[in-house]
C-alpha positions as a Markdown table, in Angstrom:
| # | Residue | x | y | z |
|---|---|---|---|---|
| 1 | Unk | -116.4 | 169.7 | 18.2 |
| 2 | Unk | -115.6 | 169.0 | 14.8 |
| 3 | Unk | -112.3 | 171.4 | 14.9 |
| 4 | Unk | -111.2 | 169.1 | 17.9 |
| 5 | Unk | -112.0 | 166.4 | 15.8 |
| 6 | Unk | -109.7 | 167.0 | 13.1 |
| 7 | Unk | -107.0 | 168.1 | 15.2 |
| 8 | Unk | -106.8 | 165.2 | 17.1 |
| 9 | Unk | -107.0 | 163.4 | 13.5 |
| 10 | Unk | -104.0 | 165.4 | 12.0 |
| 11 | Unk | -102.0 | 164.9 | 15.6 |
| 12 | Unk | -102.4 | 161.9 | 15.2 |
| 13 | Unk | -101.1 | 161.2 | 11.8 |
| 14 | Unk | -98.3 | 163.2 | 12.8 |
| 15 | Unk | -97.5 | 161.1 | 15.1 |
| 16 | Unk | -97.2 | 158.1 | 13.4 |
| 17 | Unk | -95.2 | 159.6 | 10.5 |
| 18 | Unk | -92.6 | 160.6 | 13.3 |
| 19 | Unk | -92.3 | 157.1 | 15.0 |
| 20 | Unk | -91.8 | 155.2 | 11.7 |
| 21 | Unk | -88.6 | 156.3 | 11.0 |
| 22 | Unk | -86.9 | 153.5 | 8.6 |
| 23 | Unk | -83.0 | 154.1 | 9.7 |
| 24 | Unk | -81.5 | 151.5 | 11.9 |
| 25 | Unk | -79.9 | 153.1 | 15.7 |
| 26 | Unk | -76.5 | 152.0 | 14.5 |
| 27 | Unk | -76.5 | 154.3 | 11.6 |
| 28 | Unk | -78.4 | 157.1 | 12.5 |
| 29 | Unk | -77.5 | 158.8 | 9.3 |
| 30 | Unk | -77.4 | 156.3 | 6.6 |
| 31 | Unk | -73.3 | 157.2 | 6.4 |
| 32 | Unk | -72.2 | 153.7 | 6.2 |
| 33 | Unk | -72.4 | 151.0 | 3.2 |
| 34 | Unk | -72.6 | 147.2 | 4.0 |
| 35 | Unk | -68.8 | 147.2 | 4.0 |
| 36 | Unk | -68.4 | 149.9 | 6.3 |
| 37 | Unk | -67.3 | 152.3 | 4.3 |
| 38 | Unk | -68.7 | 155.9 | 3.7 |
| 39 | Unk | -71.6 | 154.8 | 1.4 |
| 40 | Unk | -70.1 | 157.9 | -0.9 |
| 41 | Unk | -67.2 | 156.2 | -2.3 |
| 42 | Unk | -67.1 | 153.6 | -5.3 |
| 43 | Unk | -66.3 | 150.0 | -6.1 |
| 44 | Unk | -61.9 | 149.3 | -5.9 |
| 45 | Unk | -61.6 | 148.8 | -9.9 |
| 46 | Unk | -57.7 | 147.8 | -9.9 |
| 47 | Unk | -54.7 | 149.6 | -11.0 |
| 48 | Unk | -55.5 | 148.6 | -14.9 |
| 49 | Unk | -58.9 | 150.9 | -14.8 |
| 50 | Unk | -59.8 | 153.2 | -17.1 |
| 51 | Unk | -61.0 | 156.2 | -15.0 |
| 52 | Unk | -64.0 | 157.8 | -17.0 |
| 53 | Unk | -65.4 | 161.9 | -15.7 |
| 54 | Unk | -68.1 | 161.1 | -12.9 |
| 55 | Unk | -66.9 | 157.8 | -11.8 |
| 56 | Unk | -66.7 | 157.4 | -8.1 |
| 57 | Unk | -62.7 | 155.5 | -6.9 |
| 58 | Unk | -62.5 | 153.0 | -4.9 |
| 59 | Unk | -61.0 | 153.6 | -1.3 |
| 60 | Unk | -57.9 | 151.7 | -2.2 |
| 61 | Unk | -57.4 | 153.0 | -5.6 |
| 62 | Unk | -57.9 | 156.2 | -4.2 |
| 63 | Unk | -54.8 | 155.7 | -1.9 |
| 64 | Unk | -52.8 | 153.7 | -4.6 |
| 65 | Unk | -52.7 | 156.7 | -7.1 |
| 66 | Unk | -50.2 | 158.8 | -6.1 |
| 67 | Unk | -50.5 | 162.5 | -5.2 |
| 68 | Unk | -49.7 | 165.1 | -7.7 |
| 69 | Unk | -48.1 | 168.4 | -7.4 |
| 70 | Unk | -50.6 | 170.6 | -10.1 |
| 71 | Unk | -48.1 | 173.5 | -10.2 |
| 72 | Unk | -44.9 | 171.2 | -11.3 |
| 73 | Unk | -47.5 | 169.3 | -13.7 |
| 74 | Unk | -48.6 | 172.5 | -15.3 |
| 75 | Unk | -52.1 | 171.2 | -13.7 |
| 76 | Unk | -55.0 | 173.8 | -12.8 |
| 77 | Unk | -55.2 | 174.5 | -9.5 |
| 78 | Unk | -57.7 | 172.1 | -7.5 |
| 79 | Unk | -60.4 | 173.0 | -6.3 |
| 80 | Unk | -61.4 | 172.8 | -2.5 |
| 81 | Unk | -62.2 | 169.4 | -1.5 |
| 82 | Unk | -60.3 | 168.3 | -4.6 |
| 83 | Unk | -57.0 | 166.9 | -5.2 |
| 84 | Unk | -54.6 | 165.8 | -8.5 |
| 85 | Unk | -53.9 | 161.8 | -8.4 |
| 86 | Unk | -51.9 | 160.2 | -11.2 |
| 87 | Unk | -53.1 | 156.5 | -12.1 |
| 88 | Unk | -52.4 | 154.5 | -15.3 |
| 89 | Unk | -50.8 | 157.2 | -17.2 |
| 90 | Unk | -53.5 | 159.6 | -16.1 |
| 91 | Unk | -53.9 | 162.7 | -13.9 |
| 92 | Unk | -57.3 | 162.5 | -12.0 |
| 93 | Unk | -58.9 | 165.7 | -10.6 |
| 94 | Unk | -61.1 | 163.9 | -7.8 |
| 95 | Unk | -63.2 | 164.8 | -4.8 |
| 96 | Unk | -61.2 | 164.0 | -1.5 |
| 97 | Unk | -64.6 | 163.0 | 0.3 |
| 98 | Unk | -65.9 | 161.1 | -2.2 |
| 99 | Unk | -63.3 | 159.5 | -4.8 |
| 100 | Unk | -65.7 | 161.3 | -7.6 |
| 101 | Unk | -64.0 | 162.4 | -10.5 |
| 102 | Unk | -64.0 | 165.7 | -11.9 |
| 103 | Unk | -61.4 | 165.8 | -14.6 |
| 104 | Unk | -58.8 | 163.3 | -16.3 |
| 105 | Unk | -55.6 | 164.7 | -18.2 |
| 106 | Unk | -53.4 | 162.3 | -20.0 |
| 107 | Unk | -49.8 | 162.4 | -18.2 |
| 108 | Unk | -46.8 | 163.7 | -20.5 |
């Protein structure tokens, strides 16, 4: 009796932990910010920034720096999931999903 009593106990508190899930339906995953962008990427800062190593870019900054070619730059060869940007006199080894930034080499 007492061995069906505490497993009807523990089922229970099972239970309840499973139902109280805090993540709304229309973001199962938690993927989205209040903007709708991927939660993941960082605040626009403006063309006059000063990127710093760890920073997270902005969606449109992101897409305002231009792409690099690392070989004609004498740049080191990107990672995967990483790419070469040039913005403000700058070359910015970032991640592609996430605007986070890995590396920053002053442009010649």
């Amino acid at each position: 009796m007492k061995t069906l009593l505490l497993g009807f106990a523990a089922a229970t508190l099972i239970a309840g932990a499973v139902y109280a899930d805090p993540k709304p339906a229309a973001d199962p995953i938690g993927a989205l910010a209040d903007a709708g962008q991927p939660a993941a990427w960082g605040q626009d800062r403006g063309a006059g920034h000063q990127w710093r190593q760890g920073e997270r870019m902005g969606p449109n900054d992101w897409s305002s720096a231009q792409p690099v070619d690392y070989r004609s730059h004498h740049l080191r060869h990107p990672p995967r999931g990483y790419e070469w940007r040039e913005s403000n006199g700058r070359y910015i080894l970032a991640a592609v999903a996430t605007g986070v930034i890995a590396s920053i080499t002053l442009s010649h």
